[in-house]
C-alpha positions in Angstrom: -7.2 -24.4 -7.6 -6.0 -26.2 -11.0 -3.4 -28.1 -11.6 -1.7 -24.9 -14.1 -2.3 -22.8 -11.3 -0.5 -25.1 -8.7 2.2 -25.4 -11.1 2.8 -21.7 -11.6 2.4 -21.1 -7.6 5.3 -24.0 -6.7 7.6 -22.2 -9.8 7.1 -18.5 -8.3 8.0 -19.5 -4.5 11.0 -21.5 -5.5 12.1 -18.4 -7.5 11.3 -16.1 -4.3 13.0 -18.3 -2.5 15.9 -18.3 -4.1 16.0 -14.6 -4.4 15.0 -14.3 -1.0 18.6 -15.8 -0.4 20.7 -14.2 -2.2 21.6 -17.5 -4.5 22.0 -17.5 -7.7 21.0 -21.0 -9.7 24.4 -22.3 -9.6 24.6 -21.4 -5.9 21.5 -23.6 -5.3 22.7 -26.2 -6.8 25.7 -26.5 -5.3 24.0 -26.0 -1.5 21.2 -28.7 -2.7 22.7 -31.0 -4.3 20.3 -30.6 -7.3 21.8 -30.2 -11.0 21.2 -27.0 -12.8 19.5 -28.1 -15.6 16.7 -29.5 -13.1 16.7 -26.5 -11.2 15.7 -24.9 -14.5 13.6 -27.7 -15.7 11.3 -26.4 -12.6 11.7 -22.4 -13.0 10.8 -23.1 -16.4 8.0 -25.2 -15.5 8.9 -28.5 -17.5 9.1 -32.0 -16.2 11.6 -33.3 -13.2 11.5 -36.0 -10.4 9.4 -35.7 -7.4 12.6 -36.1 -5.5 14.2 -33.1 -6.5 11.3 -31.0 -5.3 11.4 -33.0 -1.7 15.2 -32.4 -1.9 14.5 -28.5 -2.2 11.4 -28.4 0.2 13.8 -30.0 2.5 16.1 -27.1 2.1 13.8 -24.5 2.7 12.0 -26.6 5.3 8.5 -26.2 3.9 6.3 -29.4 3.5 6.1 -30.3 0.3 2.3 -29.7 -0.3 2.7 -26.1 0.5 5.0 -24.8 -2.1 1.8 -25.1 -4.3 -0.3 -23.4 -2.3 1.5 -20.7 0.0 2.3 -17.3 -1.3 5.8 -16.1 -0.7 6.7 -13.1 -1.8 9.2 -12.2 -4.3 11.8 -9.9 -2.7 12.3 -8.3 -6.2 9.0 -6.7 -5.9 9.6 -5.1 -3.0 12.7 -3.1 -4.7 
């Protein structure tokens, strides 16, 4: 798997996760801890700490690896 491809995996579980929820961004970043702009930074697919990503790993309880590699569903699809 590339790197790009990684990247676009991790961006699309975090948003399914999100969604899967019910939070919106500001939600998320009130229950993580995790500023907005960050939280966007990674939907958006743009640099941010390594922490943050831990931080919201943490929250979901996934390991950290497997956000870029597991496929979770977006609930939106199944609308």
């Amino acid at each position: 798997m590339e790197d790009d491809e990684e990247i676009r995996t991790m961006r699309k579980n975090f948003r399914s996760l999100c969604l899967a929820h019910g939070w919106t961004i500001e939600e998320l970043s009130k229950i993580s801890g995790v500023r907005i702009k960050v939280l966007r930074d990674i939907e958006e697919g743009r640099d941010f700490k390594v922490i943050y990503l831990i931080q919201l790993c943490n929250l979901y309880h996934i390991a950290t690896a497997k956000i870029f590699t597991m496929d979770i569903p977006d609930p939106a699809s199944h609308l």
